[in-house]
N, CA, C and O atoms as a DFTB+ gen file, in Angstrom:
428 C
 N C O
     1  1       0.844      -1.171       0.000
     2  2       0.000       0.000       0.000
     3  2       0.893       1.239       0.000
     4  3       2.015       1.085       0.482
     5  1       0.596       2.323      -0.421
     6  2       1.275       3.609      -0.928
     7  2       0.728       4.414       0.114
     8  3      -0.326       4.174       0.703
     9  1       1.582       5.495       0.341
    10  2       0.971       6.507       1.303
    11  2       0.829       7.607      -0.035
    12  3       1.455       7.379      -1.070
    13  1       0.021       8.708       0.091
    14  2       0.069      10.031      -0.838
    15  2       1.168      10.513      -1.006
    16  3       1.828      10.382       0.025
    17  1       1.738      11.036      -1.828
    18  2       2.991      11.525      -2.559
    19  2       4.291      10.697      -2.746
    20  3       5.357      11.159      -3.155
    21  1       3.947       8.805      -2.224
    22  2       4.974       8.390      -2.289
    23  2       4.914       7.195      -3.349
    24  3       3.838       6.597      -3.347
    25  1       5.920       6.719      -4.293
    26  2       6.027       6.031      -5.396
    27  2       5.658       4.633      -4.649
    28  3       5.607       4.706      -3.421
    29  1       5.405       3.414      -5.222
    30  2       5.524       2.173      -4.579
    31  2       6.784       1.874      -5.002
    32  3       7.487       2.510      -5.788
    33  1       7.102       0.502      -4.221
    34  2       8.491       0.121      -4.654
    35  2       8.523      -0.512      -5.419
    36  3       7.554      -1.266      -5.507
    37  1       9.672      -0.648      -6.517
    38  2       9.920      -1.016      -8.015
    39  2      10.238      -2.821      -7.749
    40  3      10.013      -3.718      -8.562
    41  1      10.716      -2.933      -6.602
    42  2      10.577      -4.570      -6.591
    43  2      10.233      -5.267      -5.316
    44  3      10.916      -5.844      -4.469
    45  1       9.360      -5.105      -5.407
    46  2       8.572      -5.808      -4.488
    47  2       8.286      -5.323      -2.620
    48  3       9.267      -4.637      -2.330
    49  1       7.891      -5.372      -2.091
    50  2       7.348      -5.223      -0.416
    51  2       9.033      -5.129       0.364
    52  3       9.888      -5.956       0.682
    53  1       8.908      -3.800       0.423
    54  2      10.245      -3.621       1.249
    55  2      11.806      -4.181       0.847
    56  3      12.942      -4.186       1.321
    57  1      11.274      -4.514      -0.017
    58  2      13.032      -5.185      -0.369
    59  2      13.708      -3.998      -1.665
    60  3      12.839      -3.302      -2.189
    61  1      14.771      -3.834      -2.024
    62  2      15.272      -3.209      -2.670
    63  2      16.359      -3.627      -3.643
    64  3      17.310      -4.301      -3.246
    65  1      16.256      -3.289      -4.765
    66  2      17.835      -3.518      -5.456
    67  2      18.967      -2.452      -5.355
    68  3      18.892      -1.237      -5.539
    69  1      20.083      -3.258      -4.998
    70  2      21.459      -2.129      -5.314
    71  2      21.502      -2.434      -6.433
    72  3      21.059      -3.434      -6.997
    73  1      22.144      -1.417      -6.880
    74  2      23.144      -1.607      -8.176
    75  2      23.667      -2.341      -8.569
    76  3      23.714      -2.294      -9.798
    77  1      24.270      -3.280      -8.033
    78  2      24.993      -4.686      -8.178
    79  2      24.222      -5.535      -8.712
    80  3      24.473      -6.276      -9.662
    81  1      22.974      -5.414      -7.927
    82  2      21.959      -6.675      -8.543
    83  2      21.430      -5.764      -9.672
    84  3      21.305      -6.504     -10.648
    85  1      21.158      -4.843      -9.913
    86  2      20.414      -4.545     -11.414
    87  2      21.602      -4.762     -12.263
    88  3      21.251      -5.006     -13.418
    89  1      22.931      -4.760     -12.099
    90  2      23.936      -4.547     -13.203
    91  2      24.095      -6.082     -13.304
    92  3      24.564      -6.421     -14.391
    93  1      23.880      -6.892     -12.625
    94  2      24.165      -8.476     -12.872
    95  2      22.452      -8.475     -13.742
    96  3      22.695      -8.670     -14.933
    97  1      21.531      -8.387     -13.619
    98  2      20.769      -8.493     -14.393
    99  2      20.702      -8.518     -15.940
   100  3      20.448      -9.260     -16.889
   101  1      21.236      -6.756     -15.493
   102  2      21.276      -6.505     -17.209
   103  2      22.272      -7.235     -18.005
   104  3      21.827      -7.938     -18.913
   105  1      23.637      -7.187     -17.810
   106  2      24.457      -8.298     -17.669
   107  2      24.089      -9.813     -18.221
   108  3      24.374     -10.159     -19.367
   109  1      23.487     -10.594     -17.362
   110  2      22.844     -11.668     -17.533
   111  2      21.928     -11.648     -18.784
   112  3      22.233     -12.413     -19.698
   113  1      20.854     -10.868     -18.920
   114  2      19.942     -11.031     -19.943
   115  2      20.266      -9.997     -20.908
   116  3      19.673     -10.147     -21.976
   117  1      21.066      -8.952     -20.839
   118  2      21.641      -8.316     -22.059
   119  2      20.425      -6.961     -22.339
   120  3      19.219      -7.074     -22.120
   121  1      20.938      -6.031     -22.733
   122  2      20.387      -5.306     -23.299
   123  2      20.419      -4.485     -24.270
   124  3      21.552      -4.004     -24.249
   125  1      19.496      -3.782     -25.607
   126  2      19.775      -3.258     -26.893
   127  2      19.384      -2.292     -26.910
   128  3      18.398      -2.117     -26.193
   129  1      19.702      -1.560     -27.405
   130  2      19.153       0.478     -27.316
   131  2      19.572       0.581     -29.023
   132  3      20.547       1.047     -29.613
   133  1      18.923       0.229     -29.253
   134  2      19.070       0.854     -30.978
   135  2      18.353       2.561     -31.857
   136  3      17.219       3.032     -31.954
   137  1      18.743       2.689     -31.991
   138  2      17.913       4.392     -32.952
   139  2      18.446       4.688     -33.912
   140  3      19.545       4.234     -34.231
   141  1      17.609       5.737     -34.771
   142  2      17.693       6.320     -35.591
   143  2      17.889       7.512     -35.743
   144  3      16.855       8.075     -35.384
   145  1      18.781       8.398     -36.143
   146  2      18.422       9.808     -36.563
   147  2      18.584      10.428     -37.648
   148  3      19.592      10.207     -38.319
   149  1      17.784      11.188     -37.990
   150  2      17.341      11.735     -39.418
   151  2      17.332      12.826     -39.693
   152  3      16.195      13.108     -39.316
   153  1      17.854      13.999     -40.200
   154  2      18.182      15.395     -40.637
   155  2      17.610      15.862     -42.224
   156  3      18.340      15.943     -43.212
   157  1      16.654      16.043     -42.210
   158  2      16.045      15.647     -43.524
   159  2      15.270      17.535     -43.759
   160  3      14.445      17.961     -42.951
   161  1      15.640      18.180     -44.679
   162  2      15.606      19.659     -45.391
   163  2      14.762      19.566     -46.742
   164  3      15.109      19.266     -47.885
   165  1      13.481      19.947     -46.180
   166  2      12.629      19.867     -47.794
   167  2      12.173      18.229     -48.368
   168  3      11.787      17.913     -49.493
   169  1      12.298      17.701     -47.629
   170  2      11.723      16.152     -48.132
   171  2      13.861      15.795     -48.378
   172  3      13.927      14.573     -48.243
   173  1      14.941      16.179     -48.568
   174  2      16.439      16.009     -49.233
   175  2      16.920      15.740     -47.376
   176  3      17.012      16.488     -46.403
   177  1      17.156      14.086     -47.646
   178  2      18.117      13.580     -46.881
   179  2      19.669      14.228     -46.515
   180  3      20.684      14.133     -47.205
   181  1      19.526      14.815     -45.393
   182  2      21.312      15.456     -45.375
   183  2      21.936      14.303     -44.567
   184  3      22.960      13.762     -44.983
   185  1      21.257      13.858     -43.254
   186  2      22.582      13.072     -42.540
   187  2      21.461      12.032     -42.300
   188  3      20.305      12.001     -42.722
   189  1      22.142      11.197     -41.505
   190  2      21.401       9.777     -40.730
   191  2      22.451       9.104     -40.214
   192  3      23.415       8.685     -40.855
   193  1      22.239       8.989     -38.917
   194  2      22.891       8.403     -37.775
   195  2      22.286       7.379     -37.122
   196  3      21.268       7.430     -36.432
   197  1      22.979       6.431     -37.384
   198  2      22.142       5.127     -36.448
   199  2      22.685       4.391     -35.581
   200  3      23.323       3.397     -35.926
   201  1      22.537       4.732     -34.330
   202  2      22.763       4.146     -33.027
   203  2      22.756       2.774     -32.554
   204  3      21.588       2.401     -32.662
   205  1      23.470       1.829     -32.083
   206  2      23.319       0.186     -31.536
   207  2      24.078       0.187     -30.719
   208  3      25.291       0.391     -30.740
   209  1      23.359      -0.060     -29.890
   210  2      24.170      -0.052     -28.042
   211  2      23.761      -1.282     -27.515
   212  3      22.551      -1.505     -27.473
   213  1      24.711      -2.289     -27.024
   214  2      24.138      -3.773     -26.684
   215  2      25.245      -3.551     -25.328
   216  3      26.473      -3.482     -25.382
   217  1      24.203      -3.453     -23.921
   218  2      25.606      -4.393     -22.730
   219  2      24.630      -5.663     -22.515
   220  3      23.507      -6.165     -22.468
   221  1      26.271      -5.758     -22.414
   222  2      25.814      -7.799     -21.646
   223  2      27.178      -7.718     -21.728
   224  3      28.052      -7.000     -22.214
   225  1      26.975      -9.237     -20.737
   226  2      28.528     -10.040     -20.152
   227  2      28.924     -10.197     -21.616
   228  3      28.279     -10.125     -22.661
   229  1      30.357     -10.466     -21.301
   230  2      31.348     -11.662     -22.617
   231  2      30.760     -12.413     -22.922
   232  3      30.563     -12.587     -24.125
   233  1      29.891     -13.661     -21.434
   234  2      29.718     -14.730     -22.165
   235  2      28.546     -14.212     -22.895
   236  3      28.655     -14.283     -24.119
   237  1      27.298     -13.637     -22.374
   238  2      26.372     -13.478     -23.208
   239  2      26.276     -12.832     -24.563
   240  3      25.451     -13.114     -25.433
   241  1      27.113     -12.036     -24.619
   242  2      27.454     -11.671     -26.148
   243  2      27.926     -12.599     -26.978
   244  3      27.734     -12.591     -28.194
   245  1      28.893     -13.874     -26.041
   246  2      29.417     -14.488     -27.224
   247  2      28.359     -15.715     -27.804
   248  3      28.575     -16.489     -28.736
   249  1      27.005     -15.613     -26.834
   250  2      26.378     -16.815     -26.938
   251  2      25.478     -16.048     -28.314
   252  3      25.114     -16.844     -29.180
   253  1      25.152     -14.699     -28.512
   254  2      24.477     -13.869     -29.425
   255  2      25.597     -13.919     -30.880
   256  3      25.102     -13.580     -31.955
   257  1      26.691     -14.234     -30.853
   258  2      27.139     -14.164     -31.719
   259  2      28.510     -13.130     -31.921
   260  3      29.125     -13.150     -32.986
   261  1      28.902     -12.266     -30.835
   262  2      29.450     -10.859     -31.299
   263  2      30.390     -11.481     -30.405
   264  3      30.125     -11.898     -29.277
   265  1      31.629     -11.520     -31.049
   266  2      32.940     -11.158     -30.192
   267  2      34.253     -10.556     -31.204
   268  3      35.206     -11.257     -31.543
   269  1      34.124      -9.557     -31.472
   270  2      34.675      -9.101     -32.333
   271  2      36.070      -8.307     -31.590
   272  3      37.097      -7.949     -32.167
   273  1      35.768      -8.187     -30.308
   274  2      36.977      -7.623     -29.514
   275  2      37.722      -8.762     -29.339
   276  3      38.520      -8.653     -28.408
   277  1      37.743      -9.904     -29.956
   278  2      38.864     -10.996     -29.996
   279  2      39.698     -10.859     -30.788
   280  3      40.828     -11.316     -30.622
   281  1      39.291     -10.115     -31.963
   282  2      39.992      -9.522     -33.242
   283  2      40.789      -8.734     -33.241
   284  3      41.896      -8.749     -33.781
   285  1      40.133      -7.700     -32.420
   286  2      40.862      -5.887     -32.568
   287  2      42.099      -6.277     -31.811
   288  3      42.215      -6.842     -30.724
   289  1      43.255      -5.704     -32.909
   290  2      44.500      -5.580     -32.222
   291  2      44.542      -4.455     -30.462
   292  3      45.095      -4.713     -29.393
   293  1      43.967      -3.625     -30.752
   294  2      43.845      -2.661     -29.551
   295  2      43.283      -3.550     -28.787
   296  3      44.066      -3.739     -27.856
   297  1      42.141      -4.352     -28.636
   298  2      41.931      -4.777     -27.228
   299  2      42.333      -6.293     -26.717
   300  3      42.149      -6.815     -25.617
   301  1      42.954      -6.816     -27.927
   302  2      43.339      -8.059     -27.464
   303  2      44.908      -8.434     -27.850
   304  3      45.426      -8.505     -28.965
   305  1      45.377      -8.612     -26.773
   306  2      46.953      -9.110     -26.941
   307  2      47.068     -10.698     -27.769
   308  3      48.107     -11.312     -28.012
   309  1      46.409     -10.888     -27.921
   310  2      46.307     -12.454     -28.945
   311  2      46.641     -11.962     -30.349
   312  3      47.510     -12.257     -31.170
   313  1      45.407     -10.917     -30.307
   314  2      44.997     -10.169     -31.906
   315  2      46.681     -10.048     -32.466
   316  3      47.295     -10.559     -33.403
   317  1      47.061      -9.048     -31.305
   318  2      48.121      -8.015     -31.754
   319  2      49.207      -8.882     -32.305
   320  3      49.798      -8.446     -33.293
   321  1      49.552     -10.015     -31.831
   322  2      50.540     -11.078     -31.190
   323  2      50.286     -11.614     -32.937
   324  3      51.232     -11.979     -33.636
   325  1      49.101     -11.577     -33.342
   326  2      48.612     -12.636     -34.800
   327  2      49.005     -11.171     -36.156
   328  3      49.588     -11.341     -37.227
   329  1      48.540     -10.053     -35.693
   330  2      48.770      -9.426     -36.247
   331  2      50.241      -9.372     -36.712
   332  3      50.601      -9.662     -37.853
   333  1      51.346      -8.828     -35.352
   334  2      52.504      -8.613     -36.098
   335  2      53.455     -10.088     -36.373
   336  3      54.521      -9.976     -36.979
   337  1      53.054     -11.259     -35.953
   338  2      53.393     -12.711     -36.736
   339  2      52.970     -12.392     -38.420
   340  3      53.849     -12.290     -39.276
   341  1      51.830     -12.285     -38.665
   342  2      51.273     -11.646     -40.211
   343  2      52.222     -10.436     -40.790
   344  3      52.758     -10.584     -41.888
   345  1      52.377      -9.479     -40.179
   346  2      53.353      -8.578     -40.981
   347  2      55.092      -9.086     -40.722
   348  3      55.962      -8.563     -41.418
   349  1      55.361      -9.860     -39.943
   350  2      56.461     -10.274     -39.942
   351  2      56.866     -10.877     -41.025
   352  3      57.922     -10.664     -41.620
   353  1      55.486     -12.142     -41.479
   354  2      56.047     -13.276     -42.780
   355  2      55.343     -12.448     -43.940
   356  3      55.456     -12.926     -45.068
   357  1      54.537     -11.110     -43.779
   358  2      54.851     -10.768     -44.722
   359  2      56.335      -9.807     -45.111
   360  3      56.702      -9.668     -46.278
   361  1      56.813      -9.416     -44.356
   362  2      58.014      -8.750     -44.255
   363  2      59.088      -9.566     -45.319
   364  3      59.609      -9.315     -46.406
   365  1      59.095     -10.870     -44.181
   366  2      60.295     -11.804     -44.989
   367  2      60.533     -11.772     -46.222
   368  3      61.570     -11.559     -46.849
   369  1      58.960     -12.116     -46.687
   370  2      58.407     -12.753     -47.936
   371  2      58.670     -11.818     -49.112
   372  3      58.852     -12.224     -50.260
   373  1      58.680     -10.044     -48.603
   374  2      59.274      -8.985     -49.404
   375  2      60.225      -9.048     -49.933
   376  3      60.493      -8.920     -51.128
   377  1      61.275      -9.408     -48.440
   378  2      62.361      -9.188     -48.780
   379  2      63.026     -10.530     -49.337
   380  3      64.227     -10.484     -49.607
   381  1      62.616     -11.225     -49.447
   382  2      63.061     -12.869     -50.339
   383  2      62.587     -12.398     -51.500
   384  3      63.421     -12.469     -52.402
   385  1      61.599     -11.963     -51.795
   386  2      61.628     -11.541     -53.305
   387  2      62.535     -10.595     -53.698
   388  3      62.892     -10.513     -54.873
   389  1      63.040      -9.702     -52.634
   390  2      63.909      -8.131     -53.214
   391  2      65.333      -8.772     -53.366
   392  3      66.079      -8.502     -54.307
   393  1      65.786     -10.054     -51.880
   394  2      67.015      -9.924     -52.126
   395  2      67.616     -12.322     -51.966
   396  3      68.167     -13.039     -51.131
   397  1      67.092     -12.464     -53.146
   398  2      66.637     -13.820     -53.601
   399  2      68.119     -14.681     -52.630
   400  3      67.978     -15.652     -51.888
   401  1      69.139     -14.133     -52.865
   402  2      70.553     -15.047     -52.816
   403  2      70.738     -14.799     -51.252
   404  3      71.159     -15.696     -50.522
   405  1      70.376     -13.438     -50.744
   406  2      70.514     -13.417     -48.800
   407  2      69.698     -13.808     -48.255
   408  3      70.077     -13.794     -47.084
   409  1      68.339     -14.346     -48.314
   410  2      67.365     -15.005     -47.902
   411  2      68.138     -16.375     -47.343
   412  3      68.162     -16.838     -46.202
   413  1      68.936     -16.983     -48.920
   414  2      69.240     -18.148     -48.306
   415  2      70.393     -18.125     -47.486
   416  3      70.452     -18.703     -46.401
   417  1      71.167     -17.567     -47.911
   418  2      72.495     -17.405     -46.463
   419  2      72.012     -17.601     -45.382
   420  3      72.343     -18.578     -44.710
   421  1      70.872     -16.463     -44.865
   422  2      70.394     -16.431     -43.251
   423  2      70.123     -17.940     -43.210
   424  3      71.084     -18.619     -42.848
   425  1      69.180     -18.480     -43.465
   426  2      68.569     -19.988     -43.573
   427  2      69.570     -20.681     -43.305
   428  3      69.485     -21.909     -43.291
């Protein structure tokens, strides 16, 4: 029951959430904030901006499909590690074509 000027409570009879428990929530079941925006002069499209905002855990993102920060050299030391292995043998591979007879010496 509510007294006058006061809200009821959002979860249930005297009990309350911290923060902790709403952020493990959202977390857990994930959430999407998607939009649109539109700048439009005379019926003539000038801009459009479209917004996609997803939190959730690692795992739950990775169960949705998205782990693309496994990739990015900036956030993953694996990435970076694959990355400059890749420009390394491509490096070699330059220079075995530029300089055919010192390739094999080193070897």
């Amino acid at each position: 029951m509510t007294t006058p000027g006061r809200l009821p409570e959002p979860y249930g009879q005297g009990g309350g959430a911290n923060l902790a428990d709403i952020l493990e929530r959202v977390l857990d079941k994930g959430v999407i904030i998607a939009g649109d925006i539109r700048i439009n002069l005379l019926d003539i499209e000038l801009l459009t901006v479209k917004l996609r905002l997803i939190v959730a855990s690692v795992d739950k993102a990775r169960e949705m499909g998205i782990d693309w920060w496994e990739d990015d050299p900036a956030l993953s030391s694996r990435a970076r590690r694959d990355e400059l292995a890749r420009e390394n043998a491509e490096l070699r591979e330059r220079l075995a074509r530029l300089e055919p007879g010192r390739s094999q010496e080193e070897a």
